[in-house]
MARMI-490210 format. One record per residue (C-alpha): residue number from 1; residue in one letter; chain; x, y, z. Coordinates in steps of 0.2 Angstrom, whole numbers, plus 2048, in hexadecimal, padded with zeros to 3 digits. Layout:
BEGIN
num,residuo,cadena,px,py,pz
NUM,A,A,X,Y,Z;
...
//
This chain:
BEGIN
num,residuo,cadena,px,py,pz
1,X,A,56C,F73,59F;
2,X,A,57C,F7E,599;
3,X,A,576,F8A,58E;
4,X,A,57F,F99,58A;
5,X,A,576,FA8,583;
6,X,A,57E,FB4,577;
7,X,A,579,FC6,57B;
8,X,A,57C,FCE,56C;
9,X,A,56E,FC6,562;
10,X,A,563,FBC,572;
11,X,A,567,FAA,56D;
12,X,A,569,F9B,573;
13,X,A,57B,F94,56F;
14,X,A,579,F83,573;
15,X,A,58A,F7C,56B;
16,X,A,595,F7B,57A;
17,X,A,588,F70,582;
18,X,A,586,F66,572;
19,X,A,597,F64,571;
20,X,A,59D,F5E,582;
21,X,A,58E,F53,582;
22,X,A,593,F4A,572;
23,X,A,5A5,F49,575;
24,X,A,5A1,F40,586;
25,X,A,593,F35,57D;
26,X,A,5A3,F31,571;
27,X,A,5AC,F2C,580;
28,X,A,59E,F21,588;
29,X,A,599,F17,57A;
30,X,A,5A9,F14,56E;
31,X,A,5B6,F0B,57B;
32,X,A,5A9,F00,582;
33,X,A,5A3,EFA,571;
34,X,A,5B2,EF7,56B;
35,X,A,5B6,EEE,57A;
36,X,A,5A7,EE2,57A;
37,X,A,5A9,EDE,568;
38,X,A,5BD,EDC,56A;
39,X,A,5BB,ED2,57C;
40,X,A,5AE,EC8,573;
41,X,A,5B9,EC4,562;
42,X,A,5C7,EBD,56C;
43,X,A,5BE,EB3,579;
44,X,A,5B4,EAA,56B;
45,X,A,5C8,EA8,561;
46,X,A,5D2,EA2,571;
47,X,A,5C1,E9A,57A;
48,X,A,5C4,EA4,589;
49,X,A,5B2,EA7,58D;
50,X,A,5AF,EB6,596;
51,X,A,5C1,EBB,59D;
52,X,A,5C6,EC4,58E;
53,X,A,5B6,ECD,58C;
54,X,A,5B7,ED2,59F;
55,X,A,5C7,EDA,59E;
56,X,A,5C4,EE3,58D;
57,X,A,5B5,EE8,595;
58,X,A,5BE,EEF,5A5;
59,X,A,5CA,EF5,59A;
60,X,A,5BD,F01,590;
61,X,A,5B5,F06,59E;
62,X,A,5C4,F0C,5A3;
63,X,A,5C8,F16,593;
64,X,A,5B8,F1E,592;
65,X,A,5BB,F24,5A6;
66,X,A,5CC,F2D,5A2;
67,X,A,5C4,F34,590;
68,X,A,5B4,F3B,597;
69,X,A,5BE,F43,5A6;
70,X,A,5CB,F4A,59B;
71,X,A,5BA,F52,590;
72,X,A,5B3,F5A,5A0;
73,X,A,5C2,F61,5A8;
74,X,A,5C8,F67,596;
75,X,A,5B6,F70,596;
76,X,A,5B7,F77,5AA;
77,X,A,5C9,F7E,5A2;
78,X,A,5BF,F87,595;
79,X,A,5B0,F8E,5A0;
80,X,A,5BE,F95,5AC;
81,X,A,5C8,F9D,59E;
82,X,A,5B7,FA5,597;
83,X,A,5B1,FA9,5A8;
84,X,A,5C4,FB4,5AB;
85,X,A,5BE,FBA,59C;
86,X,A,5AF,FBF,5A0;
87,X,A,5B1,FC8,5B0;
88,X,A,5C0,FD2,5A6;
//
């Protein structure tokens, strides 16, 4: 686990952690429930069963790739610019 300690009082800060690990939760679960429940809507409406529902599904799988990398390299970006800072 990514904890960071503060040195000036000896605590744990855990809300990087929390924070990236939320915001990538947010990615995993939102577009793919969305996408089940919207594929599943029109297939039932245009009685495609399960086509629309496949590609909705591809499709949020999709989404939720692109979000969760754009999270973790957003994060790297930050540990870098902390890291500069740190050997300053």
């Amino acid at each position: 686990m990514f904890f960071v300690t503060n040195e000036s009082n000896k605590k744990i800060d855990w809300k990087p952690a929390f924070d990236v690990f939320s915001r990538v939760s947010t990615w995993v679960v939102v577009p793919i429930v969305l996408a089940l429940i919207i594929g599943k809507a029109l297939d039932s409406h245009y009685g495609t069963d399960p086509w629309i529902f496949l590609g909705c599904t591809g499709l949020g799988f999709i989404i939720s790739s692109y979000g969760i990398v754009r999270v973790v390299f957003k994060y790297m970006k930050t540990l870098e610019i902390e890291d500069k800072k740190d050997k300053k």
